[in-house]
C-alpha positions in Angstrom: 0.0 0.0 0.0 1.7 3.7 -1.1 2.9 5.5 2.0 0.3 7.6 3.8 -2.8 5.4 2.4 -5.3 4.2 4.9 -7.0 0.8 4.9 -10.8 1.3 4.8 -12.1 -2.0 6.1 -15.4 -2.9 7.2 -15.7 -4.5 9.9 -17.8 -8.1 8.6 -20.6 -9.4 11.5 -20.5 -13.1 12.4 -23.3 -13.4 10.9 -22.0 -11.9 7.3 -19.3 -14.9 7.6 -20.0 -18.5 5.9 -19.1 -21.7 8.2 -21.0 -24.4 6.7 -20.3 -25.6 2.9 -22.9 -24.2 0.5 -25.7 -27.3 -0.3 -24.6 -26.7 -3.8 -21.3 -27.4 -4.8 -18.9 -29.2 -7.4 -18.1 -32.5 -5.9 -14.5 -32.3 -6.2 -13.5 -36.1 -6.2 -15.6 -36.2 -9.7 -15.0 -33.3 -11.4 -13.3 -33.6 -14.4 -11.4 -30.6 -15.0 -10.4 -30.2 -11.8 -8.8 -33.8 -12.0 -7.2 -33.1 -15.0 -5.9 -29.6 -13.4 -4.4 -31.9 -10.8 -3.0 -34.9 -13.3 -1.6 -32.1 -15.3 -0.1 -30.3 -12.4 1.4 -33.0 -11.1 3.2 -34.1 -14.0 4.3 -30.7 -14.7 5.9 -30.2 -11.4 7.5 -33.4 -11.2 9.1 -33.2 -14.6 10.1 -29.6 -13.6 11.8 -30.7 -10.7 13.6 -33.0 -12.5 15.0 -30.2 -15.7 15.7 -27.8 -13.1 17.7 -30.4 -11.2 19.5 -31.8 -14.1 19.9 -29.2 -16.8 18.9 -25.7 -15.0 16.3 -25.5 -17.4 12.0 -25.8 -16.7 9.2 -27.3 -18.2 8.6 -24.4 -20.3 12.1 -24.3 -21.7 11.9 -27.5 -22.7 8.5 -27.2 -24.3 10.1 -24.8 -26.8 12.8 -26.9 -27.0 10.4 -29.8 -28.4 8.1 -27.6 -30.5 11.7 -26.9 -32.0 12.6 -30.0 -32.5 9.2 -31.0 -34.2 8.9 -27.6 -36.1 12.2 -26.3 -37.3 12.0 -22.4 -37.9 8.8 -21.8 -35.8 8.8 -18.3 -34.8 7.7 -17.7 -31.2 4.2 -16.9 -31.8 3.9 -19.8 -33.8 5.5 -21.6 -30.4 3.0 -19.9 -28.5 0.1 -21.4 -30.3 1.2 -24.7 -30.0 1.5 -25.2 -26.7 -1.3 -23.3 -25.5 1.0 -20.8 -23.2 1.2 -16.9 -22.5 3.6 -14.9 -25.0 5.2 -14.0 -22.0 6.4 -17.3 -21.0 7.6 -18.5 -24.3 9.8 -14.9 -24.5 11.4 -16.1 -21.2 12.1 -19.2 -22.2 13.7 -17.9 -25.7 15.9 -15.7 -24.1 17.1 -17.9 -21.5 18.0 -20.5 -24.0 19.5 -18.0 -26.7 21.8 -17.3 -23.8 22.9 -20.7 -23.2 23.3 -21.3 -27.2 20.6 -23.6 -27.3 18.7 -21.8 -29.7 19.2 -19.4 -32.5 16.7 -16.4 -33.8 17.1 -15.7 -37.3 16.3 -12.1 -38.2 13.1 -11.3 -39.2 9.9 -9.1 -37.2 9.8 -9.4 -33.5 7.3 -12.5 -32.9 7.5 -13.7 -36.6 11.3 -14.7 -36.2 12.2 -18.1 -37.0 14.1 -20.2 -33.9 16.2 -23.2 -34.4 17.6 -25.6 -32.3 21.3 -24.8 -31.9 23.6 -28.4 -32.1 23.8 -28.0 -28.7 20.4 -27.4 -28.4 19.8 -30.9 -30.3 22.1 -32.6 -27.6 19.3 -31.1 -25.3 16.6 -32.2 -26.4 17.8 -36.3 -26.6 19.1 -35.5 -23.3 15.7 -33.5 -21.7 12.9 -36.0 -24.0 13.4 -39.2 -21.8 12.3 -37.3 -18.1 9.5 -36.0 -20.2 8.3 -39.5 -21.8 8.5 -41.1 -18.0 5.8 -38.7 -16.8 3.8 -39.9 -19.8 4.7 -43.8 -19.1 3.7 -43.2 -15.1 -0.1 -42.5 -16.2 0.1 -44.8 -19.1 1.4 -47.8 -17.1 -0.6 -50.8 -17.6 -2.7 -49.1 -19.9 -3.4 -51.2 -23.1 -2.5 -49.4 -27.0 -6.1 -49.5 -28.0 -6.9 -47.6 -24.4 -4.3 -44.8 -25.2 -5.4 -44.6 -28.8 -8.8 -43.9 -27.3 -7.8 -41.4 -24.8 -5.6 -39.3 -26.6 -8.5 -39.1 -29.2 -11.0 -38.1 -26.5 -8.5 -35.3 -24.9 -8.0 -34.4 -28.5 -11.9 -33.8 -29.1 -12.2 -32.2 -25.5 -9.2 -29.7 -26.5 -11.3 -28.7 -29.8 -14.8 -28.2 -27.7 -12.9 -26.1 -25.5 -11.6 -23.7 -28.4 -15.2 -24.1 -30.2 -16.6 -23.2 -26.9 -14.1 -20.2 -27.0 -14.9 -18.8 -30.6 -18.5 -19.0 -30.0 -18.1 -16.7 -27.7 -15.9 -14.2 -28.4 -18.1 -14.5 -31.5 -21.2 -13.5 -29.1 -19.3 -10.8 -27.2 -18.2 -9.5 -30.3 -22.2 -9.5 -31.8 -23.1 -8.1 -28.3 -20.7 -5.4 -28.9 -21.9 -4.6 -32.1 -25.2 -4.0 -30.9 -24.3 -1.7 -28.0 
């Protein structure tokens, strides 16, 4: 709080507070994005750990790293697309591994350059991919082919309801707009 600002607060009754659960609520234990918040979490933290531990580098780092790797020349919006992430996080991660040589930017417009994997940035990758893959093999364990055929297809067709859900209404905000 700046210097010389007062906190206005007002003072909340007993009887203002809540201390019983609300009789409607999401039941947490079957709630599907929440799950897969916590599946995905998980996964990202413990494969975090392990970059940062091994290489100094995070989960986001390598994610450029493998978009790299798949897509030769992507520029870092095109980066930012395919993993689903904030501008902001893929510009970290470019920088930090243009630093460390593991990446080259080839001139161009800011946000339409082209990034490569440096050699050494190759030597990465192989070297990062395996920690990666064992988070996948932990919730895959077990797990018959035709099983993970099937689920990747149904995460697949959740990801594109999402972004239909998403168009449809930025399409109606946008018509709402229109009409204001």
């Amino acid at each position: 709080m700046p210097k010389g600002t007062t906190s206005t607060r007002v003072p909340l009754g007993d009887s203002d507070l809540i201390t019983e659960p609300l009789s409607q609520t999401i039941d947490p234990e079957n709630f599907t994005p929440r799950l897969m918040a916590l599946l995905s979490n998980a996964l990202v933290w413990r494969e975090s750990h392990q970059l940062r531990r091994r290489f100094g580098l995070g989960t986001n780092d390598w994610r450029v790293i493998s978009v790299l790797g798949i897509k030769p020349g992507a520029s870092a919006t095109e980066v930012t697309e395919f993993i689903g992430v904030n501008k902001a996080v893929v510009s970290k991660s470019v920088t930090a591994l243009s630093e460390r040589d593991l990446i080259a930017l080839v001139d161009g417009p800011r946000g339409s350059r082209p990034l490569y994997l440096t050699a050494a940035g190759a030597e990465m990758h192989a070297a990062m991919m395996p920690i990666s893959v064992s988070g996948q093999d932990v919730i895959l364990d077990g797990m018959p082919a035709e099983d993970v055929a099937a689920l990747n297809t149904l995460l697949r067709d959740m990801i594109e309801k999402v972004r239909e859900a998403d168009a449809d209404e930025a399409d109606e905000l946008e018509t709402a707009g229109a009409r204001a």
